[in-house]
C-alpha positions in Angstrom: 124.8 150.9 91.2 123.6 151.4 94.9 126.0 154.0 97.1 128.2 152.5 99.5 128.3 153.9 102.7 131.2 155.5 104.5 131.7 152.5 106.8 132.5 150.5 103.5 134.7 153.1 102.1 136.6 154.0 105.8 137.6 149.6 105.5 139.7 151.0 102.9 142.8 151.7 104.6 145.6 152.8 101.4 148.1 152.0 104.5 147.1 148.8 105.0 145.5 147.1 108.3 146.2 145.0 111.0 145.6 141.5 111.2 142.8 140.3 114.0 144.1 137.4 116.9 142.5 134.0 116.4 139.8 133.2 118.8 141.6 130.1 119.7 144.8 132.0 121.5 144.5 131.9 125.5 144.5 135.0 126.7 148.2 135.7 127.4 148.7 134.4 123.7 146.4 137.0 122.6 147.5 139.5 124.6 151.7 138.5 123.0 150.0 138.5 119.5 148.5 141.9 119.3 151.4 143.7 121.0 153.2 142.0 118.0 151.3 142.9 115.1 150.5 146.8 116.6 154.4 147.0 117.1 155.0 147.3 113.1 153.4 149.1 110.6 150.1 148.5 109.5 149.9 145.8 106.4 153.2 144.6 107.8 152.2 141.0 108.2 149.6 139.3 105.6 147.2 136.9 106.1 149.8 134.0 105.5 152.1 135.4 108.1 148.9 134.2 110.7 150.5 130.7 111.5 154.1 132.3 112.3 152.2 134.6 114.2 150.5 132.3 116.1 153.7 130.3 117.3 155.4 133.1 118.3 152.5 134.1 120.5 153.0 131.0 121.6 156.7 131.2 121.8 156.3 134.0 123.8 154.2 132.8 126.9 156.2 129.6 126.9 159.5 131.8 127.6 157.8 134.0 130.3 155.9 131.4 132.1 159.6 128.9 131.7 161.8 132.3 133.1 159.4 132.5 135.7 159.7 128.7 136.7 163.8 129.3 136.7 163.6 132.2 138.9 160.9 130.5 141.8 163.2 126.6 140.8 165.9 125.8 143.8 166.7 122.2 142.8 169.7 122.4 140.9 168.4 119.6 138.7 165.3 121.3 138.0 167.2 124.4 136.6 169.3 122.6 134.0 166.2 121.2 132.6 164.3 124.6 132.8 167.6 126.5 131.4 167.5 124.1 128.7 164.1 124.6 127.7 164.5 128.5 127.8 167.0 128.1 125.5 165.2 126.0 123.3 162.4 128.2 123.5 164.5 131.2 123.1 165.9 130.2 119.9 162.7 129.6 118.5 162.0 132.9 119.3 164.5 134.4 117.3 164.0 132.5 114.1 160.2 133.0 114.2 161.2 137.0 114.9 163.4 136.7 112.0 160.9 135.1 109.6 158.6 137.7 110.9 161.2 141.0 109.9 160.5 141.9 113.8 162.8 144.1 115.6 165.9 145.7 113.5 164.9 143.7 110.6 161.6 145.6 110.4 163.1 149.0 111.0 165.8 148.3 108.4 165.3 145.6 106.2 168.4 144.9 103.9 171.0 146.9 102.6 169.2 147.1 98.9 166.5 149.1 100.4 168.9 151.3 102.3 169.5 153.9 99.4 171.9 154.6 97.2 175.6 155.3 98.7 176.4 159.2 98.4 178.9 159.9 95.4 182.4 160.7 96.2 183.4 163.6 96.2 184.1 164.5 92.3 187.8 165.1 91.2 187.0 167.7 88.9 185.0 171.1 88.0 181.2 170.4 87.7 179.7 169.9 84.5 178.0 172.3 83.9 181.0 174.6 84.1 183.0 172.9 81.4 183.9 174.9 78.1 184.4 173.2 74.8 187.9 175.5 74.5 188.9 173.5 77.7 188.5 176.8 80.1 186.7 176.7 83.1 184.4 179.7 83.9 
């Protein structure tokens, strides 16, 4: 069996690895979707997460480029339609981060995981001090 070289065996990362953009992302997409995925731990996000990924890339540069339009807009008319689209936007954002266990949900992802609750404080002498005769120590 032929030795494999230490490039091969560095690709084996036991903490996981980072998934690569898409060549088809426009730049600022690219730019939202690594800041993403280098944001969490490495093996965070699998291969199937990609799509999600992608649309909140997407999501992203949408709500820039749409807060930037409601900042320069001084029609009145104009503003209710961009506010409404941010909003839209917005909320896509937070489902897709949800989905994605960005944000708290990545730091701290349900209760289950948390740990088990400390013990109350117990009512009587510890175990190991207990005497068959019923004395303490």
């Amino acid at each position: 069996m032929p030795r494999k070289s230490s490039a091969a065996l560095a690709a084996l990362d036991p903490r996981g690895r980072r998934l690569d953009p898409p060549a088809s992302l426009s730049k600022a997409e690219r730019e939202a979707f690594v800041a993403v995925v280098n944001s969490v731990r490495p093996g965070h996000f699998n291969p199937d997460d990609m799509p999600l990924l992608v649309a909140y890339a997407a999501a992203t540069v949408q709500e820039r480029d749409i807060a930037h339009d409601l900042e320069a807009a001084e029609d009145e008319k104009a503003k209710a339609v961009l506010w409404t689209a941010h909003g839209r936007v917005a909320g896509s954002l937070v489902r897709l981060a949800r989905s994605l266990r960005l944000g708290a949900m990545a730091r701290n992802p349900s209760r289950n995981r948390r740990g088990v609750a400390p013990l109350p404080e117990p009512s009587g002498a510890p175990p190991w001090e207990y005497e068959p005769d019923g004395k303490l120590n």
